[in-house]
N, C-alpha and C positions, 0 to 999 in steps of 0.2 A: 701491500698496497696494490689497487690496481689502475687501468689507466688514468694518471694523473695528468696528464697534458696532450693538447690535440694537434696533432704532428699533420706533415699533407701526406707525406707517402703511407703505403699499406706497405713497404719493404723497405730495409737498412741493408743498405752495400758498404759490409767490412772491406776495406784495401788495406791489406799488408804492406808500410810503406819500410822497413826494415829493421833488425833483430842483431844481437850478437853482435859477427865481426861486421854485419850492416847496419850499424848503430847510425843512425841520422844524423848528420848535422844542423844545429838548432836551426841556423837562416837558411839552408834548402827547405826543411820542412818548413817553414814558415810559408816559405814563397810557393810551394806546391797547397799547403793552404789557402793562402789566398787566392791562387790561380784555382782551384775547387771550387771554392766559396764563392767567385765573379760563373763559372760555370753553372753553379746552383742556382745563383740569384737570374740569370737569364735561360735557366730551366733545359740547359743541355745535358746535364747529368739527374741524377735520382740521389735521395735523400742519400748519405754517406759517411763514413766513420772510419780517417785512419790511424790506425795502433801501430804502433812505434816504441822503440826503445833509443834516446838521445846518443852522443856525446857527450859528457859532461859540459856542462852549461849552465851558468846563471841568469836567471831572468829577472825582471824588475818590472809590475806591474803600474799601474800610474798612481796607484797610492803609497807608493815605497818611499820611503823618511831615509834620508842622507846616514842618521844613523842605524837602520838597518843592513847597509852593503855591506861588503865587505871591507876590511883595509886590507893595506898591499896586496900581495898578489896571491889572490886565492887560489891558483891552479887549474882554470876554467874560463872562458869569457863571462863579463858579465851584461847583459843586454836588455836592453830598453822593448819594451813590448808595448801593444796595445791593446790588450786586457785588463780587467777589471783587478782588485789584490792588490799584495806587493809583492815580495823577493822570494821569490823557490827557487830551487835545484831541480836540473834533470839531467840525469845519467841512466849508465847502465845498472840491470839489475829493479829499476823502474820501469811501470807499464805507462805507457801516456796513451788517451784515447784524443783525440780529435772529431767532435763529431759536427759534420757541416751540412744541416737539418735546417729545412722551411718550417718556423712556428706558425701556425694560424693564426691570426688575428681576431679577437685584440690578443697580442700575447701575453702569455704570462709567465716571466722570465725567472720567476722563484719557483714556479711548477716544476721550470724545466731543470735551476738548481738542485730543488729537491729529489727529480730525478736521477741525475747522475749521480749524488749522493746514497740513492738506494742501491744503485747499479752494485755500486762499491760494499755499502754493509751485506748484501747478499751474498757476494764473492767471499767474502770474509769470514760467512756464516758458512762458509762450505768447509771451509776449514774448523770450525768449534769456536770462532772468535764470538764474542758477541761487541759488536760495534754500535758507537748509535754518534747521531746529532747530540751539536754542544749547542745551548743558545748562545746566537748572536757571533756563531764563530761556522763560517763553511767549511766541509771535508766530512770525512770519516773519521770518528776517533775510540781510541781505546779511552776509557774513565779510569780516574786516579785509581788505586790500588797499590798496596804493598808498600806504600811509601811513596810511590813512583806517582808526579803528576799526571792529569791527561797528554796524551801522545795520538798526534796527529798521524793515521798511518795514510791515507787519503786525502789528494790536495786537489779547491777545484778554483782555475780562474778564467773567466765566458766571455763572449762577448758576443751581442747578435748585432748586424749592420746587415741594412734592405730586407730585415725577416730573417736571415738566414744565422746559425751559430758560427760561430768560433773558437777556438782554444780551447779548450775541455778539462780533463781529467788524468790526475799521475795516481797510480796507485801502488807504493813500495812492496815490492815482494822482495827482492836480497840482493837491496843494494848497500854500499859502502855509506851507513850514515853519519860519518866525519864531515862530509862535505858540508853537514848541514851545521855541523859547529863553528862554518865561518862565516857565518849570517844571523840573521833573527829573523827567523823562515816565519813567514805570511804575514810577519810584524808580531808576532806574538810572545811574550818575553816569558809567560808563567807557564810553559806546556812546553814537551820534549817532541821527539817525533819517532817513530818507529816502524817495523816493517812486518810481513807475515811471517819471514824468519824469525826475525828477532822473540814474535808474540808467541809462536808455536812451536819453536825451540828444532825446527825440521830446516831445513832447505827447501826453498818453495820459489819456482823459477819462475822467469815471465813466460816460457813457451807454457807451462802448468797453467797461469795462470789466465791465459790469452782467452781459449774458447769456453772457458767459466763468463770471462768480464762479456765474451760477444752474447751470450746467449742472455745473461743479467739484465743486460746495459739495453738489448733491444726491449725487453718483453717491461723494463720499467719507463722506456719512452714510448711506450704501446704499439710498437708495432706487430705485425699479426705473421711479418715472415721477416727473415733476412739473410742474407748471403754474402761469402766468403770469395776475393779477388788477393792473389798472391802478389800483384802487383797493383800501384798508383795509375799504370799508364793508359788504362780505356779513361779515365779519371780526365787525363789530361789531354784527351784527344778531340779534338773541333766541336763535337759531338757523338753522343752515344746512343 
């Protein structure tokens, strides 16, 4: 694919917002989110993307059904969000991208789905996987085979407020997928979910995976450079 949606910046600034034993807390990164996102939208920072590995956490997007949560206590918060979806998991062992990007106008918010979706099957394809779109179902997925249904390895839920995105993209590389057996992750009852481990039988971490998804992730939201920040905090500073 090539440029599929018309972005403002010529350059994507990756912030490293933390990894491992700096796994983020779901509501700091949230609120460093939004405090990006109000910086974007009054143009003190540059178009932006930050990658992150969670705490274990449950999310619940605003189309999430009573009986998707969990019952009792599933070992994780489970938290009300304002994106689009319903109920995923994020942990470690998961890549989450965050990308907080001016669309042009008039937008077109399925462009820019389908781009972070390509982000993902191309990372995937670096490995031998072959990925593709399900109609009518967002993410990344592996197609039935072997017996096995389709398996969502790539989750995506967005949201653009004043032009600008929100929330983004998880992409499992080795993480602990029990978490997801106390849900009905994205609302979907007939498909499993699974990871780059699991598909290619290797160990395949998120540091492996990190500067595959930055280099994917820019060149299918068309941008023509991008660059790498080991920290959030020029991000969050008055202006840049």
């Amino acid at each position: 694919m090539g440029r599929n949606l018309d972005v403002v910046d010529a350059e994507l600034v990756y912030a490293h917002a933390g990894f491992g034993p700096g796994a983020v807390d779901y509501v700091e990164g949230w609120e460093t989110q939004r405090a990006v996102h109000a910086r974007r939208v009054s143009g003190q920072v540059p178009d932006s993307c930050l990658l992150l590995e969670h705490k274990p956490v449950y999310t619940a997007g605003k189309r999430t059904a009573l009986s998707d949560r969990p019952f009792g206590d599933p070992g994780a918060p489970v938290i009300d969000v304002d994106r689009g979806g319903k109920i995923t998991w994020h942990g470690p062992g998961q890549l989450t991208a965050y990308p907080i990007v001016r669309l042009r106008e008039p937008m077109d918010v399925v462009a820019y789905v389908r781009a972070l979706e390509e982000a993902m099957i191309r990372v995937c394809g670096e490995f031998g996987l072959q990925v593709v779109r399900v109609d009518g179902r967002s993410g990344a997925w592996i197609g039935a085979s072997n017996g096995l249904p389709e398996r969502k390895i790539g989750a995506i839920g967005a949201r653009v407020a004043k032009g600008v995105t929100m929330h983004g993209l998880a992409l499992n590389c080795d993480c602990d997928l029990s978490w997801f057996d106390r849900i009905v992750p994205c609302g979907i009852r007939d498909a499993g979910v699974t990871s780059l481990t699991v598909e290619t039988g290797i160990k395949v971490s998120v540091a492996e995976v990190t500067p595959l998804l930055e280099r994917h992730l820019a060149a299918a939201l068309g941008y023509r450079a991008w660059q790498r920040i080991h920290t959030v905090a020029p991000l969050l500073a008055a202006a840049a």
